[in-house]
VOKOL-579554 format. One record per residue (C-alpha): residue in one letter; x, y, z. Coordinates in pm, whole numbers, plus 50000, padded with zeros to 5 digits. Layout:
BEGIN
AXYZ;...
***
This chain:
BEGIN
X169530446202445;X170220433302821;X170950400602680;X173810412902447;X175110432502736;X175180405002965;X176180378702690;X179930392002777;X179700392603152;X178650357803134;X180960341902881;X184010359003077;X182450339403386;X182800310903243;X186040316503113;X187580319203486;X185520289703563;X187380267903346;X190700283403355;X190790288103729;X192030262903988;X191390258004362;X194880263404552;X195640260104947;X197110293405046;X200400288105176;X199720309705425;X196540306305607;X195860268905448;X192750279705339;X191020269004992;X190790298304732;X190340305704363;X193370312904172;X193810325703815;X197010327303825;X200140301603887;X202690310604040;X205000313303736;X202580340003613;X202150360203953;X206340359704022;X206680373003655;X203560399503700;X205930411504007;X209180412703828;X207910426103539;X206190455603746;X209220459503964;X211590484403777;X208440506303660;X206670507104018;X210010520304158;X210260543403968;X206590560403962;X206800560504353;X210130579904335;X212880555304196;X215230534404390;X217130550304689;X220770549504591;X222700575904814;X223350550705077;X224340511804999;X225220501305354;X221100514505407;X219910495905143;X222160463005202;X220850463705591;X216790467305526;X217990437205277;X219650417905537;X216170427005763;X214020417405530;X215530383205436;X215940369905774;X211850374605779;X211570361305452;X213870326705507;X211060320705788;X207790327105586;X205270298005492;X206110306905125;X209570308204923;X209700334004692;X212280353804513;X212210382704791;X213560415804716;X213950445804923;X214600483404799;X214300515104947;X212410540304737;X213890578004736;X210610593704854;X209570614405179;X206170599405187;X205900573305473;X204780544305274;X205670505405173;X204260480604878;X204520445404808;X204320431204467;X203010400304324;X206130372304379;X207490388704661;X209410420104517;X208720449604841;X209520483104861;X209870503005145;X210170545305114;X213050565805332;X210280585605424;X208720557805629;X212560544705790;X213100579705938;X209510576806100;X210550541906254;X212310539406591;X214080502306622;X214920470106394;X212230454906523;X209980479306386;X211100478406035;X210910438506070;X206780445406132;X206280468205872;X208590441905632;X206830410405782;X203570426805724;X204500429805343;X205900394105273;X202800379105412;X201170404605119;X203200385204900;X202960351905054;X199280349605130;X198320360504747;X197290395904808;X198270416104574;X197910391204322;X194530386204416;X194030424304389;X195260416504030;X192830388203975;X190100409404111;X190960436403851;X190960411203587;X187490401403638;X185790435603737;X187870457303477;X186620432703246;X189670421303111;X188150385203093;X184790397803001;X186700413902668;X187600377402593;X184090361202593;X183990366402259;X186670343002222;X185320320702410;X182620315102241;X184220311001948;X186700283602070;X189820305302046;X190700313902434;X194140327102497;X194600327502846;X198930342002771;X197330372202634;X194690381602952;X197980377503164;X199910400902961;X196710425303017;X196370420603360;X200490427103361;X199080460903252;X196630468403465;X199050455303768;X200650489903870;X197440504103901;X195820479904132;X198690466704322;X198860500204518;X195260498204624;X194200501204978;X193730466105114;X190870451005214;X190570449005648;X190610405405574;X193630411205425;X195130436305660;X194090421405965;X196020385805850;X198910404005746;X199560417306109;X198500378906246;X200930362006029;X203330389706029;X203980389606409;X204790353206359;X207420359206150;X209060381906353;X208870355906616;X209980332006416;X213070355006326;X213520363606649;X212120399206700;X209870410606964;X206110411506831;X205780437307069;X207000462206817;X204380458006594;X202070470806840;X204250500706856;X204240508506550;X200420505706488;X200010526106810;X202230555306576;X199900550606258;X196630552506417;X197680585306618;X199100600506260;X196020587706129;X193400607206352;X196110642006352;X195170636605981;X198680644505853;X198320650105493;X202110628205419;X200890599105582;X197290599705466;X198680597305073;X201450568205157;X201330542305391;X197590548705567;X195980551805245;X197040514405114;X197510503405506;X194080516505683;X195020513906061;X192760512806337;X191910507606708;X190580468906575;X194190462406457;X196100478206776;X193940461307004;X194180422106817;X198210430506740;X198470440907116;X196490405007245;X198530386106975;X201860399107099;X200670383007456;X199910351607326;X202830351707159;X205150360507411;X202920350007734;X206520347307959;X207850381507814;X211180363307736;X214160386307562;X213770395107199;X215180415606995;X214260455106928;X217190465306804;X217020502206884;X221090511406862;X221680493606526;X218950503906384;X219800543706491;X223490534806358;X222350521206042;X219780556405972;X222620577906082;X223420589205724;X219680596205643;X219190609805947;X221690636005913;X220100647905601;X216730647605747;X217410692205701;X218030692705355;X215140668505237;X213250683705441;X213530719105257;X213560695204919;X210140685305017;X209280723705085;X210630733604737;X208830701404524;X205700716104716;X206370750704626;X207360738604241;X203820722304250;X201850749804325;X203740770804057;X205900794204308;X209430787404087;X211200820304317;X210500801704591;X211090762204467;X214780776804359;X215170790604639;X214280762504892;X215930735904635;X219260758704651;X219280757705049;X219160722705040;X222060717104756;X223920737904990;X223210711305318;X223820684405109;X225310686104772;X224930647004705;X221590647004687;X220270640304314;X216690648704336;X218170682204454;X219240688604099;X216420670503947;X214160700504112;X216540726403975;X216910707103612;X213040713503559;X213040747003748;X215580754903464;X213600738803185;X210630763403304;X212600793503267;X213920777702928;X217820778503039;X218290750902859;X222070748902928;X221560753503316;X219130725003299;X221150706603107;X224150702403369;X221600699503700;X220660669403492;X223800659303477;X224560664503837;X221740642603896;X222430611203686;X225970613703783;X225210615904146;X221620590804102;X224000560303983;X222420528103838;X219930521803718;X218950561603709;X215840578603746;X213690585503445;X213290617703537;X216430629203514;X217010609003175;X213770629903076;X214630662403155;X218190657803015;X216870644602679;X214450674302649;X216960698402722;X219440681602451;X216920682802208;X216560722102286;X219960729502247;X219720711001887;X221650677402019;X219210653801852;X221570625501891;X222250626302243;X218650640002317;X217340604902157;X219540582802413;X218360601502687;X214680598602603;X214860563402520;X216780554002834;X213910575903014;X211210552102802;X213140519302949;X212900531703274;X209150539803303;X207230547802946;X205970580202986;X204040602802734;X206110631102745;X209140611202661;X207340596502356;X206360632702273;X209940646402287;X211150615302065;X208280619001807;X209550658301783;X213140649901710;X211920622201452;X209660649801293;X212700673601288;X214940648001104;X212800642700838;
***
């Protein structure tokens, strides 16, 4: 019995043994295992791109200038990294303070984190800190990890053994598991490099290292106030702690031993938040009514979500709140035009929500047709159960 149990452990051991290589890091220069090329780990990261963004909240779309700016930011950083990659930068519409990179260099930053951020230079450490996520191999080593300990290449032992290994089809698994495990805390090895390497890139680009100090100063006080926002977003995956503030704040010396003139950029950064910043009120009560919708208080969700539409009208998620507030009460028609509102307002490439909720609500009011373009634009977006309930219903119905 142990020996049949162990029989697959084993074989998928060997497996990695003989499709793994030894690669130098680009990074730290350092010899490592690596299961996947770098073909494989770009396309891992662009195929978990779209999806990722839109479980964390979907992209941020309300401002352009915003988005083009953190862009602009985060390329300067990446054009000086030890790796080239295809770097992207988005801004996810979400109040929790938090930022991701994927495998291949595609990074994600939420509004609710750029409102807690005080200068340029501050952004550039929390977007340096990613790309050297990216460039070092982290995430994708999360991802190799996963492959091994999920038993992903413990399933294919079998094959192994009998001489028919398919190494195209354990990538397209791990592909699958990728979501999952590229949001994962980080390991303190992996953090503590991240802030090494990261303050060199700001150097490099010509922002003070200093900042990233700051801004580890910020997350360790959050961090022991406990506040429950930052705890589920940027401090969960991100761990801080007196260690890192301590070796950022001796780095940053060393660094910049003759304190020359860097940049910090506090007055274009404030200039570049001012739209966000001014409807810091309304998403504020937004985040008081998606709390309120959680706990099942609808009165009071409406309520709160209707107080904000009235602050700031253009804000989609608004009427994404009140589109499944509507659903709830089964005012299907109400619904129907929040959902609307919050497409129209949304732009490209959408949020599946609000595909969802419109489909659903079609497919109440009897519009199969429409309901079914909704729900499969919804299924593009992110593939969601509910969707594929909704579309099985309407298929049932037409039979």
């Amino acid at each position: 019995m142990i020996k049949h149990r162990l029989t697959p452990m084993v074989s998928g051991l060997l497996l990695a043994a003989l499709i793994a290589g030894c690669a130098v890091n680009p990074v730290t220069g350092r010899n490592e295992l690596s299961l996947l090329d770098e073909t494989q780990e770009i396309n891992l990261g662009t195929n978990q791109y779209g999806p990722t963004q839109q479980s964390q909240g979907g992209p941020y779309t309300a401002d352009p200038e915003l988005s083009e700016y953190v862009s602009k930011v985060g390329q300067r950083l990446a054009r000086v990294s030890d790796r080239s990659l295809p770097y992207e930068f988005v801004i996810i519409d979400d109040s929790t303070p938090n930022a991701w990179a994927l495998p291949g260099g595609k990074i994600g930053i939420n509004r609710g984190l750029l409102v807690r951020l005080n200068s340029e230079a501050e952004l550039a450490a929390v977007l340096s800190h990613e790309i050297v996520h990216a460039a070092a191999r982290h995430s994708a080593k999360s991802i190799e990890r996963g492959l091994l300990v999920d038993g992903v290449l413990n399933a294919a032992g079998a094959a192994l053994e009998s001489g028919n290994v398919n190494y195209a089809g354990i990538v397209q698994d791990g592909a699958r598991l990728g979501s999952q495990m590229l949001l994962q805390s980080y390991g303190r090895e992996a953090e503590l490099e991240s802030d090494a390497y990261g303050m060199i890139y700001m150097l490099r680009a010509g922002y003070d290292p200093e900042a990233a100090v700051s801004l580890q100063e910020t997350f360790v006080a959050l961090s022991s106030g406990r506040s429950s926002d930052w705890l589920s977003g940027l401090l969960a995956s991100h761990p801080p702690s007196e260690e890192r503030v301590a070796k950022n704040r001796a780095r940053a010396k060393r660094l910049n031993p003759d304190n020359a003139s860097l940049e910090l950029g506090f007055e274009r950064y404030q200039a570049a938040l001012a739209n966000l910043t001014s409807q810091s009120k309304a998403y504020d009560l937004l985040e008081a009514a998606s709390k309120a919708w959680a706990q099942g208080n609808l009165a009071e969700a409406r309520d709160k979500a209707n107080q904000a539409k009235g602050l700031e009208p253009s804000i989609a998620k608004t009427h994404t709140l009140l589109g499944e507030i509507a659903m709830k009460q089964r005012d299907w028609t109400a619904a129907l035009s929040h959902f609307d509102r919050a497409i129209s307002q949304a732009g490209a490439p959408g949020y599946f929500k609000d595909y969802l909720g419109r489909g659903r609500a079609r497919a109440s009011l009897n519009q199969d047709s429409n309901a079914k373009s909704d729900l499969d634009r919804s299924m593009a977006l992110l593939p969601t159960e509910a969707a594929k309930e909704a579309l099985d219903r309407i298929e049932n119905r037409q039979r």
